[in-house]
C-alpha positions in Angstrom: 36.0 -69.2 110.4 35.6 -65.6 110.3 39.0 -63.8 111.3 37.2 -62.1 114.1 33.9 -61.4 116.0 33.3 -58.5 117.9 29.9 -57.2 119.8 30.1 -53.6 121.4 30.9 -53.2 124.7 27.8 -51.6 126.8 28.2 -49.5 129.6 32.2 -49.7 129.9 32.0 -45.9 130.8 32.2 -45.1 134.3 34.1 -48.0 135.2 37.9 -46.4 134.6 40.1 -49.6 134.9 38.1 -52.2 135.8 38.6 -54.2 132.7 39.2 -57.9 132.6 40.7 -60.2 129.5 39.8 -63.5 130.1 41.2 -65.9 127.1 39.1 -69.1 126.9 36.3 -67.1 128.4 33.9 -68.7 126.2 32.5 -71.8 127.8 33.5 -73.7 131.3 35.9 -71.9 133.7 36.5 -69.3 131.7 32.9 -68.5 131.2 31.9 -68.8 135.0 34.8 -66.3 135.5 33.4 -64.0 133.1 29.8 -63.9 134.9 31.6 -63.3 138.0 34.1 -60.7 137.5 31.4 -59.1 135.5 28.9 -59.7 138.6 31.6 -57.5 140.6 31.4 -54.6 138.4 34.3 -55.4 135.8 34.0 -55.3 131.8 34.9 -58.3 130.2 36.9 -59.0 126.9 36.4 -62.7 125.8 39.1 -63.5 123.5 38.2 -66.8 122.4 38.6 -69.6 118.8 35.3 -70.7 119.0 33.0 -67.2 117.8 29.5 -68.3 118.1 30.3 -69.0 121.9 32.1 -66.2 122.7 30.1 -63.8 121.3 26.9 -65.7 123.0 28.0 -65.6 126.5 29.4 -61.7 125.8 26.1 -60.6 125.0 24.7 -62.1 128.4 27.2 -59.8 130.6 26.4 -56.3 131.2 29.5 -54.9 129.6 31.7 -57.2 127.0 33.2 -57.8 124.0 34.4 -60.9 122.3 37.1 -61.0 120.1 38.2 -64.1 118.0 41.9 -65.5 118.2 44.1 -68.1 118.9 46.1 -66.9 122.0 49.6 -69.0 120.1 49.2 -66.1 117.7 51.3 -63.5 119.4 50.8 -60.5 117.1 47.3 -61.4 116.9 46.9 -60.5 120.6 48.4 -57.7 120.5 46.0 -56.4 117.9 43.6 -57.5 120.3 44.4 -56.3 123.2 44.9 -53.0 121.2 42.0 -52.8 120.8 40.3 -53.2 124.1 42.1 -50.8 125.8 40.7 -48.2 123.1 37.4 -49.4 123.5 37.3 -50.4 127.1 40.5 -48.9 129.1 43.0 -50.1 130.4 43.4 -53.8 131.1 43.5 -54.3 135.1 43.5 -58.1 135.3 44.6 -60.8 132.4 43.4 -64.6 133.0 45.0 -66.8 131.0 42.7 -69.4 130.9 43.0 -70.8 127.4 43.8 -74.6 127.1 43.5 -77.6 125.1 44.4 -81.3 125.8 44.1 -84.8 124.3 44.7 -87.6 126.9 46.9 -90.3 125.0 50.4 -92.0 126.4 53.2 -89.7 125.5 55.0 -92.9 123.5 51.3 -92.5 121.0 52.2 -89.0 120.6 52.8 -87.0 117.3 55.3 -83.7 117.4 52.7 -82.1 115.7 50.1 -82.7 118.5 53.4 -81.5 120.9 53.2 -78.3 119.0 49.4 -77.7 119.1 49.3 -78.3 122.9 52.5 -76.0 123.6 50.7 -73.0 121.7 47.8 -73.1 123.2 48.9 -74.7 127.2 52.2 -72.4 127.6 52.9 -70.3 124.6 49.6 -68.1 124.9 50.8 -67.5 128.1 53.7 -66.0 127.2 51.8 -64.2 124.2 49.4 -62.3 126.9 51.4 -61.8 129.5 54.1 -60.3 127.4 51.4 -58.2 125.8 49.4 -56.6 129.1 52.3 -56.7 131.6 54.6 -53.8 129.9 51.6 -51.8 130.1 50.8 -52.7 133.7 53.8 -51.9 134.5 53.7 -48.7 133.1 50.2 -47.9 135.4 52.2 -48.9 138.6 49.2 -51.8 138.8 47.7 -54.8 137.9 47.3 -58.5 138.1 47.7 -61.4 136.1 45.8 -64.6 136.9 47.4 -68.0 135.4 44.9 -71.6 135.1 47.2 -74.4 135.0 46.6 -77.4 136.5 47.2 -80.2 139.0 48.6 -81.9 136.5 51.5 -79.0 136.4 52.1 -80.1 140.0 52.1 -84.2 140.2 52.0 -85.1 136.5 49.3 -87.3 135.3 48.9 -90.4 132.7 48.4 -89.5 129.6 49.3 -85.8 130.0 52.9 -85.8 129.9 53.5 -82.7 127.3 50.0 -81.0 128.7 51.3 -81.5 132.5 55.0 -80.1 131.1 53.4 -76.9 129.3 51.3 -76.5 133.3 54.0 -77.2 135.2 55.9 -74.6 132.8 53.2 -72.2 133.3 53.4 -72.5 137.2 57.5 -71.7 137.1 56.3 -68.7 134.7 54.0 -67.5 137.2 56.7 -67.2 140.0 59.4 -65.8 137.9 57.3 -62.7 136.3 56.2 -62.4 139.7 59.1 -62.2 140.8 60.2 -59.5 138.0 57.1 -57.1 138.3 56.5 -57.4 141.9 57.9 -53.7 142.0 55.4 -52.2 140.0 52.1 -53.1 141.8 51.7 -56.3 140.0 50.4 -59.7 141.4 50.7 -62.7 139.7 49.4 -65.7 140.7 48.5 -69.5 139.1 45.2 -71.5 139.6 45.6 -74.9 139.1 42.2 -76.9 138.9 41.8 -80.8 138.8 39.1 -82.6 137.0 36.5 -79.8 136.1 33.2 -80.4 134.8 34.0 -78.7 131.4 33.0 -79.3 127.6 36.9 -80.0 127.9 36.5 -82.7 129.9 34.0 -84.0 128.5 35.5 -84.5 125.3 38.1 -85.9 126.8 36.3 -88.6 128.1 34.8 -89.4 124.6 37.6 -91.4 124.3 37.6 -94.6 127.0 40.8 -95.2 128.0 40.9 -91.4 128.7 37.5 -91.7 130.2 38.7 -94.4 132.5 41.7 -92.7 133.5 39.7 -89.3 134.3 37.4 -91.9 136.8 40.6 -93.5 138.5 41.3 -89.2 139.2 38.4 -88.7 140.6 38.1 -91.6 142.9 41.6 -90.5 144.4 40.0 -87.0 144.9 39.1 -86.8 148.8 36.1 -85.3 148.3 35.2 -88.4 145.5 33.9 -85.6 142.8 34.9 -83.3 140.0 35.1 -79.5 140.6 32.5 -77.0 139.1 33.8 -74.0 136.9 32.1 -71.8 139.8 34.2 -72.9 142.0 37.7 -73.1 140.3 36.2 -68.7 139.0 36.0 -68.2 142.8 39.5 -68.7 143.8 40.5 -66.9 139.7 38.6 -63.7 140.9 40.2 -63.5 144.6 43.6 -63.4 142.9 41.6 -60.8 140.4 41.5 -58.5 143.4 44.3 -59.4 145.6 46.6 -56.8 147.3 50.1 -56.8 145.5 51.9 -58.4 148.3 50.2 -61.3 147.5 51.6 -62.5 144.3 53.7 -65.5 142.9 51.2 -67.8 144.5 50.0 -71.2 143.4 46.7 -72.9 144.9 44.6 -76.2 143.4 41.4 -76.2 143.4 40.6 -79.8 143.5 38.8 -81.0 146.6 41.7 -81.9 147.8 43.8 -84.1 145.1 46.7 -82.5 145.8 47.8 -80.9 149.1 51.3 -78.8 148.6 52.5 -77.3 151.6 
């Protein structure tokens, strides 16, 4: 794999700090959040592992670059985002989308597959958001989107260390919230169920996964998966929230969970 993959931005003039990072932006939810931020006017930095597909759907949007990293990498980002905010501007809103998961009882589990899904799940997270938010903070504005997952909420079979890194990334969400509030800052969590990703369908590649993924869905009140479309609608309301709404954590799951 090539270290890195880049394609111009076009047209980022003109649009002062309207600049979106969107790790995973690539393919599924983060790609449908891509196409819509983009839609509302905002240049788009894909930071994604797989180049072909980043660099693909960046030359679809009307202003976007695609840079090639793994998010566990924290000096790696900061090159990255470096570099977008020379070539772009300032970085207004950071969704940290990036995620990975193997469905397999936790007992079956390897500490090296712990370690590849706390990189990726919780510790790019923490890579990003301790990249863009000192320099948010500095600009008196900004706001931080963070996908977890039902999963984070209720736990789910064959997802214990993938459900621990979400439910870690909901508690981060409140507590930088919580630290950053003062500075114009929202940050808020997204937690999707089943979503009709390449994800989850490689996940189902495997039957006993497959059959537990079907077992999800049929619990789900409205008895389907969610689309990427829908799970980037509620990603780009937090996008553009006022401040005063921050620290916030909605599913968007027809339903499979209902936290008051």
């Amino acid at each position: 794999m090539k270290e890195e993959v880049h394609s111009e931005p076009r047209g980022a003039q003109g649009l002062g700090s309207r600049t979106a990072v969107v790790t995973g932006g690539a393919k599924g939810i983060g790609e449908a959040t891509c196409r819509l931020l983009a839609a509302q006017g905002f240049a788009i930095a894909i930071i994604d592992r797989d180049e072909p597909a980043a660099e693909e759907t960046a030359k679809s949007l009307p202003s976007a670059m695609s840079l090639a990293g793994d998010v566990g990498d924290y000096h790696r980002m900061k090159e990255l985002i470096d570099r977008v905010e020379d070539e772009m501007g300032p970085v207004s809103v950071l969704v940290n989308n990036a995620g990975w998961d193997r469905v397999q009882p936790f007992l079956a589990n390897s500490p090296s597959l712990w370690t590849d899904l706390l990189r990726i799940n919780l510790m790019g997270v923490f890579n990003l958001t301790h990249t863009v938010a000192g320099r948010m903070t500095e600009r008196g504005a900004g706001h931080i989107v963070n996908v977890a997952s039902d999963a984070g909420r209720v736990g789910s079979s064959g997802e214990a260390v993938y459900s621990a890194c979400k439910g870690g990334t909901i508690a981060f969400t409140k507590s930088v919230a919580r630290e950053v509030a003062r500075h114009g800052i929202a940050v808020n969590c997204v937690c999707p169920g089943p979503t009709s990703t390449p994800l989850l369908d490689e996940i189902k590649q495997n039957e006993s996964a497959a059959k537990v993924m079907d077992a999800i869905v049929r619990s789900t009140p409205t008895r389907r998966v969610t689309s990427p479309h829908e799970v980037a609608d509620a990603i780009a309301y937090f996008a553009s929230c006022p401040p005063q709404l921050t620290g916030q954590v909605v599913s968007v799951s027809g339903g499979l969970t209902m936290v008051g």
